[in-house]
C-alpha positions as CSV (number, residue, x, y, z in Angstrom):
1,X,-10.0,-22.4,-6.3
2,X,-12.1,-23.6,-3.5
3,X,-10.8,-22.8,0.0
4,X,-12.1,-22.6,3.9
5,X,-12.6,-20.5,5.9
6,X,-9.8,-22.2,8.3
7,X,-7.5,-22.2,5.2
8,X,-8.1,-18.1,4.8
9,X,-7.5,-17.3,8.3
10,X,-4.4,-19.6,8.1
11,X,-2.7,-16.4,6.0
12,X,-4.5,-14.0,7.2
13,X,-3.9,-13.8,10.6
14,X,-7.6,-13.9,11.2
15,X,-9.8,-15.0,14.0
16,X,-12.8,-17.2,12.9
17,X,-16.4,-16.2,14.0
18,X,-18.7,-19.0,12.6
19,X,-18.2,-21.7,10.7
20,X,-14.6,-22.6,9.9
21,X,-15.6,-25.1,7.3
22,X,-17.4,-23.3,5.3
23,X,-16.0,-23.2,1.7
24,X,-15.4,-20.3,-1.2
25,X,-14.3,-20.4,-4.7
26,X,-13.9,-16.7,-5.2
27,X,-14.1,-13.2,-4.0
28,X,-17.4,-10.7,-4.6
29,X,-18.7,-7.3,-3.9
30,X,-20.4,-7.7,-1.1
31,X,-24.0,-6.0,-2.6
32,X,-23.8,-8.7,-5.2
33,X,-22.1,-11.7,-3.4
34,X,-23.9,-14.8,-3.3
35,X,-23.4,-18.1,-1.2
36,X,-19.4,-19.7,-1.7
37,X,-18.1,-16.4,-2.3
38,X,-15.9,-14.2,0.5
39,X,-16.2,-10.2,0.9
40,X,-15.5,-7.8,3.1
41,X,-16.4,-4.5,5.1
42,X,-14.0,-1.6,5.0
43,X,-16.0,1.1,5.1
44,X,-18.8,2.1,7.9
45,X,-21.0,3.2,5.3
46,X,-21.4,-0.3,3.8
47,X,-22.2,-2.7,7.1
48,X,-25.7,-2.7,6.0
49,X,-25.1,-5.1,3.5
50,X,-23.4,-7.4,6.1
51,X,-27.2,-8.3,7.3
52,X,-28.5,-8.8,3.8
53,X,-25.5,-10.5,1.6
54,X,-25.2,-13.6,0.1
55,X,-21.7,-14.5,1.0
56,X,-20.5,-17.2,3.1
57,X,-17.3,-15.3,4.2
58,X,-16.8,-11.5,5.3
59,X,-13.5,-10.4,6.5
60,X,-14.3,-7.6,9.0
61,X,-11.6,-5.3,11.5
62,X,-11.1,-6.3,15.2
63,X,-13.8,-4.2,16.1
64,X,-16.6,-4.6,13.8
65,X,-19.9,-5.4,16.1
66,X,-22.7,-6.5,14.6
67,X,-26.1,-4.9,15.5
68,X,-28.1,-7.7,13.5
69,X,-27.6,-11.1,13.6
70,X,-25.7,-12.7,10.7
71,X,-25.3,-15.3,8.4
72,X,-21.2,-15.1,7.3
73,X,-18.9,-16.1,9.0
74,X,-16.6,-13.3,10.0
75,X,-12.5,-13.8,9.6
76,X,-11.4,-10.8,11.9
77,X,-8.5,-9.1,10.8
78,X,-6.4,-6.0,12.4
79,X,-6.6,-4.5,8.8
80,X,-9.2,-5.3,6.1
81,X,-7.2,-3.6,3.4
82,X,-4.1,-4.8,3.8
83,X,-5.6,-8.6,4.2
84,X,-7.9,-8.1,1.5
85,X,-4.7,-7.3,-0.7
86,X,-3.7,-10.5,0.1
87,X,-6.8,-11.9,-0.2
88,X,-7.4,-10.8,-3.7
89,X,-3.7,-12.3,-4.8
90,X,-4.9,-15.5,-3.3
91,X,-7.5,-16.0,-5.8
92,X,-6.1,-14.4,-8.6
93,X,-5.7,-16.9,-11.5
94,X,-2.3,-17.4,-12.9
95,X,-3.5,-16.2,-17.0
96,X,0.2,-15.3,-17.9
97,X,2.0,-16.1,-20.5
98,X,4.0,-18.8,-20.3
99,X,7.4,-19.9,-22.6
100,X,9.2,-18.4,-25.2
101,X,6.1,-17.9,-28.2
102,X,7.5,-19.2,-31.6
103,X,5.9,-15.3,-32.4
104,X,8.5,-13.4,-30.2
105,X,11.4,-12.1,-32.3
106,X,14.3,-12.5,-29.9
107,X,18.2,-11.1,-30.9
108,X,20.4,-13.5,-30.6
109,X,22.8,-11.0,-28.1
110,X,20.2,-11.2,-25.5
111,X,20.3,-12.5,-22.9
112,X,17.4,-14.5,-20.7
113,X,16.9,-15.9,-17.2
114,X,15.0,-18.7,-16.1
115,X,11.7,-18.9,-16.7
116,X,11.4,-16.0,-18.7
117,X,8.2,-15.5,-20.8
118,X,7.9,-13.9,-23.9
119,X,4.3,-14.1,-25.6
120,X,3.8,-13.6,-29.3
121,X,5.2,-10.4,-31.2
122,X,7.6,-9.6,-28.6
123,X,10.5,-8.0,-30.0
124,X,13.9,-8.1,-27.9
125,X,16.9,-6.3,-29.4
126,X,20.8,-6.4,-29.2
127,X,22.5,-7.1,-25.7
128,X,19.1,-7.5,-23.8
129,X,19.4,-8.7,-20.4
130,X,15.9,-10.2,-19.2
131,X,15.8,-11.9,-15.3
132,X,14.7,-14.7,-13.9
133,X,10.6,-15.7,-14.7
134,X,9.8,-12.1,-15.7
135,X,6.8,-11.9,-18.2
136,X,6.4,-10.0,-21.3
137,X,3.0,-9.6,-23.0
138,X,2.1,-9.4,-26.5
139,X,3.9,-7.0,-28.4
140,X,6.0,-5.6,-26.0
141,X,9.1,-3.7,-27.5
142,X,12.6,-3.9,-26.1
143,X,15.2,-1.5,-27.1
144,X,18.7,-2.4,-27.2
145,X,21.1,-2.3,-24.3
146,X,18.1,-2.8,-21.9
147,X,18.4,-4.3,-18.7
148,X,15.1,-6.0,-17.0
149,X,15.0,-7.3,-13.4
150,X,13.7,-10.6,-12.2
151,X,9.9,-10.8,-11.3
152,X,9.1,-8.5,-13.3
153,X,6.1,-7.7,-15.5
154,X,5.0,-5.8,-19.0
155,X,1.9,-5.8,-20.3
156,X,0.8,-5.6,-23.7
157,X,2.2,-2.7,-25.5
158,X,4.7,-2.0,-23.1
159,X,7.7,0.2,-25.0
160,X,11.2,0.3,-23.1
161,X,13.8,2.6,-25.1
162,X,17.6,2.5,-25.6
163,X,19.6,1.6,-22.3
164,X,16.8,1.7,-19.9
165,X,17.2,0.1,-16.7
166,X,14.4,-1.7,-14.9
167,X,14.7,-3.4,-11.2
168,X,12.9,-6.6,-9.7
169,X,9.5,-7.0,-9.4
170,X,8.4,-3.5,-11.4
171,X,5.2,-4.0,-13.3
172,X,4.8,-1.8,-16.3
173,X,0.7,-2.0,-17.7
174,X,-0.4,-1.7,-21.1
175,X,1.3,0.9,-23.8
176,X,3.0,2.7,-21.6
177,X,6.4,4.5,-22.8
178,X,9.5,4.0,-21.0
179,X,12.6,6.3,-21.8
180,X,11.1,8.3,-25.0
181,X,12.7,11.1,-25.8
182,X,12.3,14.4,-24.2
183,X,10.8,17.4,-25.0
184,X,14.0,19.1,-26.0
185,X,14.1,22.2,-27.8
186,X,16.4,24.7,-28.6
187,X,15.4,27.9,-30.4
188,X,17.7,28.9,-33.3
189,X,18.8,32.9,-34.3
190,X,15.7,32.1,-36.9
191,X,13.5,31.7,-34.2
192,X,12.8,28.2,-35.4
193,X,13.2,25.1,-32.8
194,X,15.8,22.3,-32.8
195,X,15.7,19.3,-31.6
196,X,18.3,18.4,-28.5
197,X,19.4,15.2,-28.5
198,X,18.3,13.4,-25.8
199,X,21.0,10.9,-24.7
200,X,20.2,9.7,-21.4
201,X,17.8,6.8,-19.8
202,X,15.3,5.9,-17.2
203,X,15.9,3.8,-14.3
204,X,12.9,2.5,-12.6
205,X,14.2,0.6,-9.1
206,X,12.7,-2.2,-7.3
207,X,8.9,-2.8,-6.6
208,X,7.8,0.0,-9.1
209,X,4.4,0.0,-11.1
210,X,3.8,1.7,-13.4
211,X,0.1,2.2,-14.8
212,X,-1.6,2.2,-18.1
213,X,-0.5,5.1,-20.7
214,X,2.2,6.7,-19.0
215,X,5.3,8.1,-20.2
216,X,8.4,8.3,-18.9
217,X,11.0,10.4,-20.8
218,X,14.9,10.0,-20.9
219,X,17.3,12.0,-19.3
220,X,18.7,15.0,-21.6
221,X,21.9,13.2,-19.8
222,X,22.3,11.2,-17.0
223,X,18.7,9.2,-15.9
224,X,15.3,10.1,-15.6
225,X,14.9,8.3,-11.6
226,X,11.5,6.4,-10.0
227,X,13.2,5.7,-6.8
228,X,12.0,2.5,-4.9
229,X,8.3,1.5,-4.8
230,X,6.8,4.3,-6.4
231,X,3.3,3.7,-7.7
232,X,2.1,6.0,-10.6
233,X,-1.3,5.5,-11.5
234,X,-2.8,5.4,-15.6
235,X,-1.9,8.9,-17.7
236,X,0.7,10.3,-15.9
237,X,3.6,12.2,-17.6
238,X,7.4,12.2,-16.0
239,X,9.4,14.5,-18.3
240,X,13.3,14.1,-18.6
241,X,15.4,14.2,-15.6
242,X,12.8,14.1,-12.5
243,X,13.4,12.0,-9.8
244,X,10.3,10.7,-7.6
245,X,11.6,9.4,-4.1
246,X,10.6,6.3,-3.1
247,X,7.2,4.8,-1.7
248,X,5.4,8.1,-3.4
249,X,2.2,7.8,-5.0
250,X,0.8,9.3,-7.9
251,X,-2.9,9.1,-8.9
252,X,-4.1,9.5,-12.9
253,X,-3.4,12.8,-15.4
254,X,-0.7,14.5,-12.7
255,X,2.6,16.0,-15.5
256,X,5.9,16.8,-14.0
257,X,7.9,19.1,-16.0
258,X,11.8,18.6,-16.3
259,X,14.2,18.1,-13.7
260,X,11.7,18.5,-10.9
261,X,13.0,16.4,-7.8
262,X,10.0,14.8,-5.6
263,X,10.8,13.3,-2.2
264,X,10.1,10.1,-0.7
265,X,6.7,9.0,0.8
266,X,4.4,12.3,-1.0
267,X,0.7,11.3,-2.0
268,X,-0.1,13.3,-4.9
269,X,-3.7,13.5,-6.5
270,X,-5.0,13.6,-9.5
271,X,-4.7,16.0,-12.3
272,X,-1.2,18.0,-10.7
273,X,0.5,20.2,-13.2
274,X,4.2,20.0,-11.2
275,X,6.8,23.4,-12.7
276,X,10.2,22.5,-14.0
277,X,13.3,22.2,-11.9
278,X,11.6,22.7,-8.4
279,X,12.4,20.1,-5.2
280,X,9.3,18.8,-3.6
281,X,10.1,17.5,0.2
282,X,9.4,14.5,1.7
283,X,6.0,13.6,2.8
284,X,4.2,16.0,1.2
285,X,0.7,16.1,-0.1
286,X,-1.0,17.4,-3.1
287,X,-4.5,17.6,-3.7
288,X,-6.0,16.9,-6.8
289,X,-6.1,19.6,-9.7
290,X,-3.0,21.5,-7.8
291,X,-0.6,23.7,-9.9
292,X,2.9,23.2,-7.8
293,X,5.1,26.2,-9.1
294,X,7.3,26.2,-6.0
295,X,7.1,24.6,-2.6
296,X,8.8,25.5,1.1
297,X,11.7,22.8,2.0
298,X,10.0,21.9,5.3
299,X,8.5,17.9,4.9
300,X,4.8,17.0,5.7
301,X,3.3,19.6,4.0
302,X,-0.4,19.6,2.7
303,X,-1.1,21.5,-0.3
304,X,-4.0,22.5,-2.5
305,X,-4.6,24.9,-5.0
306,X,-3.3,26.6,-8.6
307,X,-0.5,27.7,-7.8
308,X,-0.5,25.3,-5.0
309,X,-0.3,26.9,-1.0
310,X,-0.6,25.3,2.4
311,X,-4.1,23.0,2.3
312,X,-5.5,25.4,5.5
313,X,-5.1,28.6,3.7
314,X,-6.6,27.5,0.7
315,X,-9.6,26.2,2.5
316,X,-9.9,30.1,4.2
317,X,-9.8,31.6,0.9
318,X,-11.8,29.3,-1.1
319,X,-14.5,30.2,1.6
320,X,-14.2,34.0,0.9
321,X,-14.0,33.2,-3.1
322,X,-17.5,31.9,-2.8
323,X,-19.0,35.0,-0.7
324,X,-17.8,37.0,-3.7
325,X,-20.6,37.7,-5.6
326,X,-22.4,38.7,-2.0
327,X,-19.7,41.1,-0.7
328,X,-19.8,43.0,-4.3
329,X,-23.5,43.1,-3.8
330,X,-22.9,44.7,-0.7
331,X,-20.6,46.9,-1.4
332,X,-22.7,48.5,-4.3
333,X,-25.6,48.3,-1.7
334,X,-23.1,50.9,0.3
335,X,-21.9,52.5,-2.6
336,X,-25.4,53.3,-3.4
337,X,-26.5,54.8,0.1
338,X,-22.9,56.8,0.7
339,X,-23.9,58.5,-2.8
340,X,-27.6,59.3,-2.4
């Protein structure tokens, strides 16, 4: 796809600093882009390579001010991320699948929208209900009684169990689980564990994505809830019964135990162990490698920490932590004069 410079600013809402005629066919890394190729500068620490690069475009802020002269031409943005978002979708090549492959195995109950696409070794089940131009990868498994969206996408390996429910525009990636079964257990007067049945579902709502690997359990009963534009990142773990607000973010290897509530809008790093049955509020953030057993119901908080406690106080005592070793060294250093 070969577009302008005037054609990129068009969508952009950018202002044009150079050349609006000059032409490129696809985005780069800006330490490796070369000419007809557009890149950007989101980061202070990388305007260096605007006096160096090979590319004929850079999309820069408002502000940017170069201290060398330059060779780009600059679209000018109010914000790089968000317009290199909609750069990147721009150029993305359309590679899905399109039509029904003579490979998918299709019940003859379900039931599919327009444009629907269903790539080889797909398996739909009884009283399916796909909407209009979603996509299905290879080998992605529907359960029966499962009710997809319009717009939306699976990617290969994608599993949705029994009666799951799935908005518009959610995009599952590769092998991840929807609605397994929970980790129901019930310990007998032999001291041996049964399994509960688990007869619930998931309901993921509009504009969620879910990442690579994940899985997201059933409800013992009732649903297991991804509220509104949630984004979980690759690995993540959602046991049976939580319910993530929308708009909250969740980055790779964070678990959350059963029937744990989080609110809308949290940002929650990488590698969180969230307790069972606790209520996270809105707004609040979690630092990577947290262990949340409980939190305070005020919103906006910032937490760190196993178990987790306000961000400040952590910071405090992580500084003490690491004068340890001195302080004991002192102390014996007393111990020893006091007894001589």
């Amino acid at each position: 796809m070969r577009s302008s410079a005037r054609q990129l600013a068009s969508f952009l809402n950018a202002t044009i600093d150079g050349d609006p005629d000059v032409e490129v066919t696809h985005p780069s890394k800006i330490e490796e882009a070369g000419p007809g190729s557009v890149s950007f500068i989101g980061n202070p620490k990388y305007e260096p390579f605007a006096y160096t690069t090979g590319a004929s475009i850079l999309v820069v802020s408002n502000d940017f001010t170069p201290q060398q002269p330059l060779h780009a031409t600059l679209l000018r943005v109010p914000n790089v991320y968000q317009s290199l978002s909609t750069l990147l979708s721009h150029f993305q090549s359309n590679g899905h699948p399109s039509g029904i492959s003579e490979l998918a195995l299709i019940d003859p109950t379900a039931v599919l929208g327009e444009k629907v696409s269903l790539a080889a070794h797909c398996v739909i089940e009884q009283n399916v209900s796909i909407g209009d131009q979603s996509i299905l990868y290879p080998q992605v498994y529907i359960s029966h009684d499962v009710i997809i969206g319009k717009n939306c996408i699976l990617h290969s390996g994608v599993k949705v169990h029994a009666g799951c429910v799935i908005g518009d525009e959610v995009v599952i990636q590769a092998n991840s689980v929807i609605g397994s079964e929970g980790f129901g257990f019930v310990q007998n007067a032999q001291g041996q564990y049964e399994k509960m049945p688990q007869l619930g579902n998931v309901v993921l709502q509009n504009q969620v994505e879910i990442g690579a690997n994940c899985t997201i359990d059933r409800g013992t009963m009732g649903s297991t809830l991804i509220k509104y534009g949630c984004k979980l990142d690759n690995l993540i773990h959602v046991a049976h019964n939580v319910e993530i607000g929308e708009n909250t973010v969740i980055a790779a290897q964070t678990g959350i135990a059963g029937s744990t509530k989080i609110g809308a809008r949290c940002r929650i790093g990488g590698q969180v162990g969230f307790a069972g049955h606790i209520q996270v509020p809105d707004d609040t953030q979690i630092q990577a490698q947290s262990g949340v057993m409980s939190v305070h119901p005020e919103p906006g908080q910032k937490l760190f920490g196993s178990p987790a406690i306000p961000y400040f106080d952590y910071l405090k005592s992580y500084a003490i932590f690491k004068n340890l070793p001195d302080l004991a060294r002192r102390m014996r250093e007393l111990e020893k004069r006091f007894n001589s």
